[in-house]
N, C-alpha and C positions, 0 to 999 in steps of 0.2 A: 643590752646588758645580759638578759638573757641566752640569747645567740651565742656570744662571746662565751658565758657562763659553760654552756652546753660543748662547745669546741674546744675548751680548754679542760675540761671532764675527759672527752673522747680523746684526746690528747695525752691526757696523762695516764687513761686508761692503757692504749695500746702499746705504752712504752713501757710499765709497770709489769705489762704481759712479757715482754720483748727481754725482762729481767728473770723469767721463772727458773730456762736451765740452767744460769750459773749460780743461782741460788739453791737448787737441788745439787749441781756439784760443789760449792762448798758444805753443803749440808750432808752430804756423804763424808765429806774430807771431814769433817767438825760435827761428828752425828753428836760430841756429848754436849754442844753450846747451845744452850735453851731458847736464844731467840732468833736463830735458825731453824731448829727443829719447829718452834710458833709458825716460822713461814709453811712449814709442810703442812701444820694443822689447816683444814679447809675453812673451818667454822673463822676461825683466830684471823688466819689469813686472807680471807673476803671481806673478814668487817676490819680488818687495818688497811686494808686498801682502798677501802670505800673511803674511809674516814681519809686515809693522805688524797686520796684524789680529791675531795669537797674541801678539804682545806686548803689545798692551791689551788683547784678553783676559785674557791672563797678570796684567798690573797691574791691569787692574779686579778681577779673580777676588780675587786676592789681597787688593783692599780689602776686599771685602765679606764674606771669611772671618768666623763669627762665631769668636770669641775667650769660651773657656770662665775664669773666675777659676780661680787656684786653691787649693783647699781647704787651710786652713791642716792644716797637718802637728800640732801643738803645741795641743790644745784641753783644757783643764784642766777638770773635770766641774764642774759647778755645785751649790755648795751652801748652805745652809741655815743659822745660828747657832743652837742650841738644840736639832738634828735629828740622828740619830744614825744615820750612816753604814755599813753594814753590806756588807763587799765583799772583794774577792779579792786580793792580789797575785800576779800571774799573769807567765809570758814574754811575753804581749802586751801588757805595760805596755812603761813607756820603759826602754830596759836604763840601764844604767850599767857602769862599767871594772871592777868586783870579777867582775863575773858574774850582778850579780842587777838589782835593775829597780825602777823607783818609779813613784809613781802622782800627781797634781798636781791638786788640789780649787780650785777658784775661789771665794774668799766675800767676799762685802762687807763693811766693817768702817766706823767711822765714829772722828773725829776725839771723843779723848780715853777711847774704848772700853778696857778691862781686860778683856781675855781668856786663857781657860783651853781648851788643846789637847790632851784626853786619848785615846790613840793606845791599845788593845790588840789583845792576841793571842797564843792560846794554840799559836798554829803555827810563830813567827817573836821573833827578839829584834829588835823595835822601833825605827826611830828615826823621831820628825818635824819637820820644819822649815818654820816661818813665813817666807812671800819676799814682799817690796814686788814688788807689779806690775811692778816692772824686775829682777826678781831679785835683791835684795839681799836676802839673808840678816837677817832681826828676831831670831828667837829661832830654838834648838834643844835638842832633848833626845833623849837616849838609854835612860838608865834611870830610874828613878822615882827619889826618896828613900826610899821602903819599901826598895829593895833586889830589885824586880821588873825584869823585862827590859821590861815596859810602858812609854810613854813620856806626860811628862804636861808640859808649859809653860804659860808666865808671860808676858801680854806687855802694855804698856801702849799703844796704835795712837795715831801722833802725829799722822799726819794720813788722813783719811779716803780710802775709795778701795777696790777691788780688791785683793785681796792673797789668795798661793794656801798652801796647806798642803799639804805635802809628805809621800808615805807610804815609806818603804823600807825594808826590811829591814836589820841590822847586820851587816856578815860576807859571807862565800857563801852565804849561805839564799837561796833564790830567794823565797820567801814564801809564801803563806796567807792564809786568812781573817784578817777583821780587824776592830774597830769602832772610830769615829773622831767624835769629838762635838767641837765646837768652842761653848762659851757667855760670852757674855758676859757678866761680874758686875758685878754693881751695888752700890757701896758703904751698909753697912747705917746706918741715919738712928738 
């Protein structure tokens, strides 16, 4: 930035020089127009030239800044249908307002797919929730029907697309190990 900064200074310096004689002969042609005669003044016209050169230094600088994206904050881990998940629920997941923290899996799913979201773990009383790519809420479950704090869902996907699964704990448990399988079932013929 600086480099640039500098090059574009000396730049605008020796062009600005490159303007003096026909600014002395218009200033003979127009001796009575005051901001010509300004240009003759030494004092006047060192610090207006200083001042345009650091101001398009300044604005050129400033264009040519590169510009870093930025990393999205919110990236949901990419997973698998039929691959079995094996991971932590940790403080460096996303917190949430109870105290404890969730964790947000990416999977692809397809238009008229029947899927099964079985969620355990022996560290942590379970919940998981199926979100459409805009975060609306599919399905959710807590505890099984056996009567387990494990969590297990039903969902029928209407229309094809992205869509995350959702891990967190119930309660203030901060969480634990965990295994997380998402399959797709296929109606028997």
């Amino acid at each position: 930035m600086i480099v640039v900064a500098q090059g574009v200074i000396n730049q605008v310096c020796r062009h600005w020089k490159s303007f003096q004689p026909a600014r002395r002969r218009l200033s003979d042609f127009n001796h009575g127009h005051s901001l010509l005669n300004s240009m003759e003044n030494p004092s006047i016209s060192s610090w207006s030239s200083g001042l345009l050169a650091g101001l398009t230094a300044c604005t050129l600088g400033l264009a040519t800044v590169p510009v870093r994206a930025q990393q999205p904050m919110y990236r949901p881990i990419p997973m698998v249908s039929g691959e079995v998940v094996e991971d932590i629920l940790s403080p460096q997941d996303i917190p949430i307002g109870d105290g404890g923290f969730l964790r947000d899996y990416r999977i692809r799913l397809e238009t008229d797919d029947t899927v099964m979201v079985d969620l355990m773990s022996d560290d942590f009383d379970t919940v998981v929730v199926l979100l459409s790519s805009d975060g609306i809420a599919i399905a959710e479950n807590d505890d099984r029907p056996d009567g387990t704090t494990n969590s297990l869902l039903f969902a029928r996907i209407v229309e094809g697309g992205d869509y995350i699964v959702r891990v967190r704990a119930f309660g203030e448990v901060r969480g634990g190990n965990f295994r997380l399988k998402v399959t797709r079932l296929v109606p028997a013929e």
